[in-house]
Each structure stands twice: as structure tokens, then as C-alpha cells.
N, C-alpha and C positions, 0 to 999 in steps of 0.2 A: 495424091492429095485428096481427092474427090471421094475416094473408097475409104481415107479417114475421116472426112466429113463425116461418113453415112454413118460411120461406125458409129465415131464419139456420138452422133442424135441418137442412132438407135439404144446406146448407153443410158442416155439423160433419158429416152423416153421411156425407159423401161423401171427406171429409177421413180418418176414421174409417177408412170401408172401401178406400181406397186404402193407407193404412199396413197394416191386415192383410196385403192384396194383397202387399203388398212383400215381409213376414216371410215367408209361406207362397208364394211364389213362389222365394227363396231357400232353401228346406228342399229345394224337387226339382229347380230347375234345376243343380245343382250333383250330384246325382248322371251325368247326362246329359257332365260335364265330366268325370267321374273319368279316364276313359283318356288324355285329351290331359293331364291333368296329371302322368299316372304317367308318360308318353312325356317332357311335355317340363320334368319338376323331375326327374326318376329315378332316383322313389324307389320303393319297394317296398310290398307291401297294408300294412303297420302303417302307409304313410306317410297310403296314402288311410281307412285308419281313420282316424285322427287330424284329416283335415281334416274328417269330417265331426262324430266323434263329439267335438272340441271347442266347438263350436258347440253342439250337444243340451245338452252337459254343464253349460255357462256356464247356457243357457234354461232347462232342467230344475229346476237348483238354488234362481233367480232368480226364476222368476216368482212365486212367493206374496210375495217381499220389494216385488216391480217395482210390483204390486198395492197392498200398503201405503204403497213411497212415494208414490203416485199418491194416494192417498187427502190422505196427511199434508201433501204440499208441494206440491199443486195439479197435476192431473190433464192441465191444457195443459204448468204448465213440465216435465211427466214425458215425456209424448208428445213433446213438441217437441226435450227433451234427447235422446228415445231415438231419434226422427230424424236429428238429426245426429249421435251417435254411431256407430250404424248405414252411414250413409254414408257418413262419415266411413271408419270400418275398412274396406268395401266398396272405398274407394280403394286404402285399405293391401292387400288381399288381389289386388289388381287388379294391382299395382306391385310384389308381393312375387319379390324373385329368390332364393329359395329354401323348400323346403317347411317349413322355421323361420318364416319369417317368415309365412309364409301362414298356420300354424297360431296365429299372434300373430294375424294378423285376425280371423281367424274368431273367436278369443277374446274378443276387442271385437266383435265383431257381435255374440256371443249378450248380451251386455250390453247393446247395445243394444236388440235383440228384445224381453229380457223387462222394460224398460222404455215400450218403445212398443206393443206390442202388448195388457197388461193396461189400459195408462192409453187407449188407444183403445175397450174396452170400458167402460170406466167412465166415460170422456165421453159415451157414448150413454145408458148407465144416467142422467148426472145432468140428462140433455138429455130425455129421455120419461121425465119420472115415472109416467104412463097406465102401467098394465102392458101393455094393451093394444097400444098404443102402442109401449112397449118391445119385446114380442114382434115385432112386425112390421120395424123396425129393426133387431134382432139377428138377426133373421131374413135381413137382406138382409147384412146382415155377415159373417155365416158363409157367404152366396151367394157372397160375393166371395173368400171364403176358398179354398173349390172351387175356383173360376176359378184361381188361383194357384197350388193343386196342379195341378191338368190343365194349365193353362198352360209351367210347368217343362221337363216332359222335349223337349216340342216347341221352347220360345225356346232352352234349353239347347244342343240337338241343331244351332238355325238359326245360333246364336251361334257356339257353336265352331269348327264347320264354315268359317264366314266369316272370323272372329278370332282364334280360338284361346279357350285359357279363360279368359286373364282378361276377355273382354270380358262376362263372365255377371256379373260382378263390378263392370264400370262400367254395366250396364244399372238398375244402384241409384240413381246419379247422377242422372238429369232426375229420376226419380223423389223421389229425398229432396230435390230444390230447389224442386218444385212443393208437398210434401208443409209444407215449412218455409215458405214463403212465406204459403202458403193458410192455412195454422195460424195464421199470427200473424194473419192478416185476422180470418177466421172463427169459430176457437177461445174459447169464454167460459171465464172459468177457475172451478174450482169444486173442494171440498176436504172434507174432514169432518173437522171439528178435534177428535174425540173418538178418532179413529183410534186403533187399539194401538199401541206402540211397534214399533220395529222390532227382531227379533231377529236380533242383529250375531253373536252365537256361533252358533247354531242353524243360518243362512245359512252361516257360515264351513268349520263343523265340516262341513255336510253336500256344500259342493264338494272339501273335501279327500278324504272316506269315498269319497265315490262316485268321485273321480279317482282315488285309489288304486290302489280296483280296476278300473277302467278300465285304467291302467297295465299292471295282471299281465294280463288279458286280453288285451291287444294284442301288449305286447311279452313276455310270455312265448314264442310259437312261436318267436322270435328269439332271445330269450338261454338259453332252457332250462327248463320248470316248474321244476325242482329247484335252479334258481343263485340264491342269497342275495336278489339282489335283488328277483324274482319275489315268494320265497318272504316275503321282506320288505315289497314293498306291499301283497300281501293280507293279512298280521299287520297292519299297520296298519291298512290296511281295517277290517278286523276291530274293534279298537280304537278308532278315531277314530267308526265309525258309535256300540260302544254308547256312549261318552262323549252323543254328540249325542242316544242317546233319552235317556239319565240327567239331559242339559241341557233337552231337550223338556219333559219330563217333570215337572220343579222350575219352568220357568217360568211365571211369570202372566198374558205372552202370546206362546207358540209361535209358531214358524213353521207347524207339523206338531201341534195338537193332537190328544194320542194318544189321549183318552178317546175321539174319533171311529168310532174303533176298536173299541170295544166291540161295536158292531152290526154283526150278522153281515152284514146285507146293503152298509151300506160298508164293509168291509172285504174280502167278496169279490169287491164290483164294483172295488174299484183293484185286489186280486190280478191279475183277469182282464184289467185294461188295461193292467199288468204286460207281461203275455203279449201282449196283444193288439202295443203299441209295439214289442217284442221280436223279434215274428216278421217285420211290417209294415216295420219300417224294417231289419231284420237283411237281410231276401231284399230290400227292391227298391234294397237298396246293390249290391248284384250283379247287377240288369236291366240296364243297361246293357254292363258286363263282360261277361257272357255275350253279348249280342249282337254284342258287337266283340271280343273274343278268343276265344271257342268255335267262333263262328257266320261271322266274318268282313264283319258289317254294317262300314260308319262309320258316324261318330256320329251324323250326320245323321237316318240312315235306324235307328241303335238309338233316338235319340231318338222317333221314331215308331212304333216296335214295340213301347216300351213304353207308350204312352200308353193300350191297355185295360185295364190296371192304375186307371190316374188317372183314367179318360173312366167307368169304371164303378162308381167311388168318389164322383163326381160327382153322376152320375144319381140313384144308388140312395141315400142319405146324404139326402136330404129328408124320403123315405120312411119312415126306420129310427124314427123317434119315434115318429108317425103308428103302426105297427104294434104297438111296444111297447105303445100306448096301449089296443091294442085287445086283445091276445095277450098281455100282461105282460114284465117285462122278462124273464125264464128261457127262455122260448121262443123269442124272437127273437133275443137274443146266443148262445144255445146252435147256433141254425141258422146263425144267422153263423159261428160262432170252426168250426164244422164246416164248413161248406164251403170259410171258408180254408183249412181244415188239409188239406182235398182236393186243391185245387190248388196250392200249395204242394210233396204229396205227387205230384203229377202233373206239377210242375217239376222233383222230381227223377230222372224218369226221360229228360229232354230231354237231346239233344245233338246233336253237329256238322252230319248229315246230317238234324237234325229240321226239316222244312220249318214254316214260319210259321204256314200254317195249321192246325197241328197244336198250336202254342206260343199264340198271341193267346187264346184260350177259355180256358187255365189260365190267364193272366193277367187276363183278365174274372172269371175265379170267384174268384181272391186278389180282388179287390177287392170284386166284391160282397159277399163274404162279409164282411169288414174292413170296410165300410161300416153294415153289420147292427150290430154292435158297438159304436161309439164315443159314438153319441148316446145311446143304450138305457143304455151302461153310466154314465154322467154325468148323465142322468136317474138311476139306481137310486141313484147314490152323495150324491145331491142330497134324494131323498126322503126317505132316513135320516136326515138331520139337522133342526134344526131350520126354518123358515123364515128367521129371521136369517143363518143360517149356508148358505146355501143357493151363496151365491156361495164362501165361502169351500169348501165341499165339491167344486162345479167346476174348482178354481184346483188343488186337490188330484189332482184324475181329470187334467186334464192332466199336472200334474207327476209323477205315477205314469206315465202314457204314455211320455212323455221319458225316466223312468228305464230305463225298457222296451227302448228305441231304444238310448241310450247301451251297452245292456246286449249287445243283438241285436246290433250293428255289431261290438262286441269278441267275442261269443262265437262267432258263424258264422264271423268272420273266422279266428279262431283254430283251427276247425274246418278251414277251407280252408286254411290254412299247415301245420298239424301232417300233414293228408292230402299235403301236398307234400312237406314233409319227410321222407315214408315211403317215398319213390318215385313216388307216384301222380301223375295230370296234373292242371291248374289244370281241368279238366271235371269231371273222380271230384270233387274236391273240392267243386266247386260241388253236386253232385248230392247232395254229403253233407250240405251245409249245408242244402240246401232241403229234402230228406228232416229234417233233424234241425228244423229252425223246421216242420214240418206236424206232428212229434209233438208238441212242445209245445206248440201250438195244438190238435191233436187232444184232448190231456191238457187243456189249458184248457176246451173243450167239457165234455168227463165234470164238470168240476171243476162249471163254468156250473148244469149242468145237475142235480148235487146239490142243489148250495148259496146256490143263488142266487134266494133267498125272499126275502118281507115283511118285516122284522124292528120292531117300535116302537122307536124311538129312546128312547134313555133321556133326550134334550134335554129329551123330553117332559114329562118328570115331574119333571125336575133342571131347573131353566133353568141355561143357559152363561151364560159372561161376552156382553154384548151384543155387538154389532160392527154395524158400520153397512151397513143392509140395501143403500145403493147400489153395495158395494162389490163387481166385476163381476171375472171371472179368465177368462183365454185357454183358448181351445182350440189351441193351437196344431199 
């Protein structure tokens, strides 16, 4: 009986950590495609913002709802739904003949992400009650998470090169069929029927607030800060976000409960993972670009140039827990979000005639450094609440990250188009942008390095509304 326990876990865990694999293997192979799709849809940088920061957008918003449905309507039919959806778009973005339609995939892909990818950690959560147990499992989950970043720029770079880009897009395909098969074998299904409800406005309001401004971001260098419409989605912006805290706020149960907020230390560890999403995914939407239009790589070989970015994010990200543990979290995110902001600040003095060897080391120190970071600050935003809420305060440090990314992809991007529009070259720009994400991580540092204390939870002394301790949120 005991040796089919292990089995059936080891089944579901495998199951489990292949779907991560998937979601986080799509997040970077698809930067690796960006050139050959602006070559062969051609369209312009708002076009390749938009393919990417549709996708963050949809996950960002998503995943604390992806999480609850997982809980409320069974954690297999959420996984299995967010598999074939997933793939399903995957086809569509694969098939897409124009960058309309691609950005309609990727749209259904992030729908599917942030239903597969929470309901895959919560199938592990309800599969090792042991905590022990649990740790070790999650542990190899997030292993496999690594793997599918580092993995990216490399399959990304082999794919295109061969196929072009949509083939990074059917490489989803064996994958979501073995992923659905194995599921329905394998998968037990499991729910907590006391779940919160789901909040449908909370959810709604906060994809509109944030596209909004995503919106002016992107396409303001195109139509103009100052033209109506610009000037219009950030007024909405504006708008539509406070409606959603005033909605937050009255609810009985948020998406985004704000009293979490109260405590200084979660509330500066998602500031700084704000920053942290912002600068991380702002600059390495531009790794590749720089190497094939500054530098003159193909894709192939940009694909591999930037893989000490991802290879050193890999390595070092085991660590980063481990340290805090020993060092606190203020010293070791502070050393982090500093050493990004160094190399970062050391990418933008890079260009055309800068040989490799002089480029791979600043992109080894962005990612050490970002590495230092992510776990430390999710740990710190984890401590501050109470133990029940433990999971729900993780589901939050990611989706803070994502707003980050969404945020970084529009605003550097916007930075390199305005510096175009002034005369400057697609290089000056780049060197602006990576200059501009090492201050705001520099600034995140100073910020870290304040404020980023102990603080007792007020859970402590108030108990919250309960929520169900197995309920597990993505790092995506």
C-alpha cells in the first residue's frame, strides 16, 4: 500500500512539474523569437510589446482567481482545463497570420497559465500533507521551473533558427498531450469546499486598470503623450484602478486583501518585487534584440549569448533562501536588487563593436543579482501574514512580479521609441533603457535597504477571515 502511495505522488508530481515546465518555458522562449516575428509579421516595437506583455497581463491579473478556482471546482478539472486551453491558444499563436491574431493567442495562453499553473501547485499541496514532505516536492517543482527558464532562450534560438517562430509555439503541442493524457491517468482530484467565493469584479476591474495603462504606455510613443486617446487610457487607468481598491476594500472576500498591507514588511517586499518584475523582464525583452540588431548575432547564436542571464538565475535561486535564512531578508535582497542594478547599469554602456566577452559577465551579474531577490522577497511577504494566509501572501508576491514585467516591457519599451523619435539609434535607446531599469533597481536597493524590516503582523492579534491552509499560488 505504501509503495503505491509513493508511486501514484511520484505520478502527480511529475505531472505537476512538467505543466510548470511548460508555463515557464513559454515566458523566455518567446523572447529568443521576438526578431523573426518583427521580420516576418512587420510590425513595429509596440507590436513586440504587446505580444509579450499580453500574455503577463492576462497571468498577472489571473492567477490569485486561477488559484481559487482550483480550490472551489477541483484542482485536477482546473489543471487539466488550463492544459488544454494552453495548448490549445499555443496552436492558435503558432497559425496566427497576423500580429492580431497572435496577440488573441497569447491572450488565451495567459488564461490558460494562470489556471494551470496555480492548480498544479495545489495538487502537490493536497498530495503531501507532511510539510516536510511538501517542502521537498515543491522544492523539485520550482527545480523544474529553472530548467524552463534556462531552457527558453536556448530551444527558442534552436527553434527559430530551424522553423521560424511559430514553431516555439507548436513545441506546446507533444507537450499539452502527454500533459492531458497523463492527467486524466494519474491526477486524483481534490477541492476545499469552504473556498472563498470568487471575486468576478475585483478580477475584472483590475485586467481593465492595468491594460489601460499598459495601453498608454505602449502606444503612446506612436500616437503621441499628448493625443486624447493616450491622455484617455491613463485617465481611465487612473479611474478604473481606484474603483477596484474602493471594490477591494468593501469586499468579504478580495482578490487583493488590502489590510495585508498594513505591515510594513509586506508591503515593501511586493513594492520591491514591483521593481524587481520591472527591471527583469523590461531589459531581458531586449537580450535578444541587442544581439541581432546592434550586434549582428542570429538568433541562433543570440539565443546562446543570452543564456548567462538564465544559467546564472538557475544556479544561484536555490541559494537565495538558504542565505536569507541565515543573513535576513534586508541583506540579501538589498545585495541582490544592487548588483542587478550594476549590471543592468553596465549593459548600458554596451554596443556594436563590444566583443562577448566583455557582455556575458553583465549578464551573469543581472541575473545573480535577480536571483538574490525573488525567493527572499516571497519568503519576507509570507512571514508577515498570518500562517493560514501564507499561501495566499505568495500568490500575491508573484502577481506583484507580473505587474512589474507588464509594467517594465511598456515602460523601457517606451523609453527606446521616444529616444528613436528624437533622432537617436535603436542602440542610444537600448543603452537608455538599460541605464533607466539599473536606476530603478539601484533605487529599489536604497528603498530594500531602509525598509525592509521585521514588522508583527497585525493577523496576529486580529485573526483574518480563515481560508484553507492548502491553498498554494504560482511563482510564475
Amino acid at each position: 500500500m505504501a509503495l503505491r502511495i509513493r508511486s501514484s505522488r511520484a505520478a502527480l508530481l511529475t505531472v505537476a512539474c512538467l505543466g510548470q515546465f511548460m508555463v515557464l518555458l513559454d515566458s523566455t522562449i518567446v523572447g529568443a523569437a521576438l526578431p523573426d516575428m518583427q521580420l516576418r509579421l512587420h510590425t513595429q516595437l509596440n507590436g513586440l510589446q504587446w505580444i509579450v506583455d499580453a500574455y503577463v497581463l492576462l497571468v498577472a491579473m489571473l492567477l490569485l482567481s486561477g488559484g481559487v478556482f482550483a480550490d472551489r471546482f477541483g484542482r485536477k478539472r482546473v489543471f487539466l482545463a488550463g492544459v488544454v486551453v494552453f495548448t490549445v491558444a499555443s496552436g492558435m499563436c503558432a497559425a496566427a497570420p497576423s500580429i492580431g491574431w497572435l496577440i488573441v493567442g497569447r491572450v488565451a495562453q495567459g488564461i490558460g497559465a494562470a489556471a494551470l499553473s496555480p492548480a498544479s501547485l495545489a495538487l502537490l499541496a493536497a498530495a503531501y500533507p507532511v510539510p516536510q514532505e511538501r517542502v521537498k516536492a515543491i522544492g523539485l517543482w520550482a527545480g523544474f521551473s529553472g530548467i524552463g527558464l534556462a531552457a527558453g532562450p536556448l530551444a527558442g534560438g534552436i527553434l527559430v533558427d530551424a522553423f521560424g517562430w511559430p514553431a516555439i509555439f507548436l513545441v506546446n503541442a507533444p507537450i499539452g498531450a502527454v500533459l492531458l493524457l497523463a492527467g486524466l491517468r494519474v491526477l486524483g482530484e481534490s477541492r476545499n469546499p469552504d473556498a472563498p467565493a470568487i471575486d468576478i469584479p475585483g478580477t475584472v476591474l483590475s485586467v481593465l486598470g492595468v491594460g489601460a495603462l499598459a495601453y498608454g504606455l505602449i502606444e503612446g510613443g506612436s500616437l503621441g503623450w499628448t493625443s486624447p486617446v493616450i491622455l484617455g487610457s491613463f485617465a481611465a487607468a487612473v479611474v478604473i484602478l481606484a474603483v477596484f481598491v474602493a471594490v477591494e476594500g468593501r469586499s468579504s472576500t478580495p482578490m487583493l486583501p488590502l489590510r495585508l498591507f498594513r505591515q510594513r514588511l509586506f508591503t515593501v517586499s511586493n513594492t520591491a518585487m514591483v521593481v524587481v518584475g520591472f527591471a527583469l523582464m523590461g531589459s531581458s525583452f531586449f537580450f535578444s534584440q541587442f544581439f541581432v540588431y546592434v550586434q549582428g548575432s542570429s538568433v541562433l547564436l543570440a539565443g546562446l549569448e543570452t543564456l548567462p542571464a538564465s544559467l546564472a538565475m538557475v544556479i544561484v535561486s536555490p541559494y537565495a533562501g538558504r542565505l536569507a535564512a541565515k543573513y535576513g531578508f534586508r541583506i540579501v535582497v538589498t545585495t541582490g536588487l544592487a548588483l542587478a542594478g550594476l549590471g543592468l547599469l553596465a549593459l548600458g554602456s554596451v554596443h556594436a563593436d563590444t566583443g562577448y566577452g566583455n557582455v556575458w559577465w553583465r549578464l551573469a551579474v543581472v541575473g545573480i543579482g535577480f536571483a538574490l531577490t525573488m525567493s527572499p522577497l516571497t519568503g519576507a511577504a509570507i512571514q508577515a501574514v498570518s500562517p493560514q494566509e501564507g499561501g495566499l501572501a505568495s500568490g500575491i508576491s508573484s502577481t506583484t512580479r507580473q505587474i512589474g514585467a507588464v509594467l517594465g516591457v511598456a515602460v523601457l519599451g517606451a523609453i527606446v521609441r521616444t529616444r528613436e523619435a528624437d533622432g537617436a539609434s535603436f542602440e542610444a535607446g537600448l543603452n537608455s533603457a538599460f541605464v533607466a531599469a539599473g536606476a530603478v533597481t539601484m533605487a529599489g536597493a536604497v528603498f530594500t535597504g531602509l525598509w525592509l524590516v521585521k514588522s508583527e503582523p497585525a493577523s496576529r492579534s486580529s485573526t483574518p477571515p480563515q481560508r484553507d491552509g492548502n491553498r498554494s499560488r504560482t511563482s510564475l
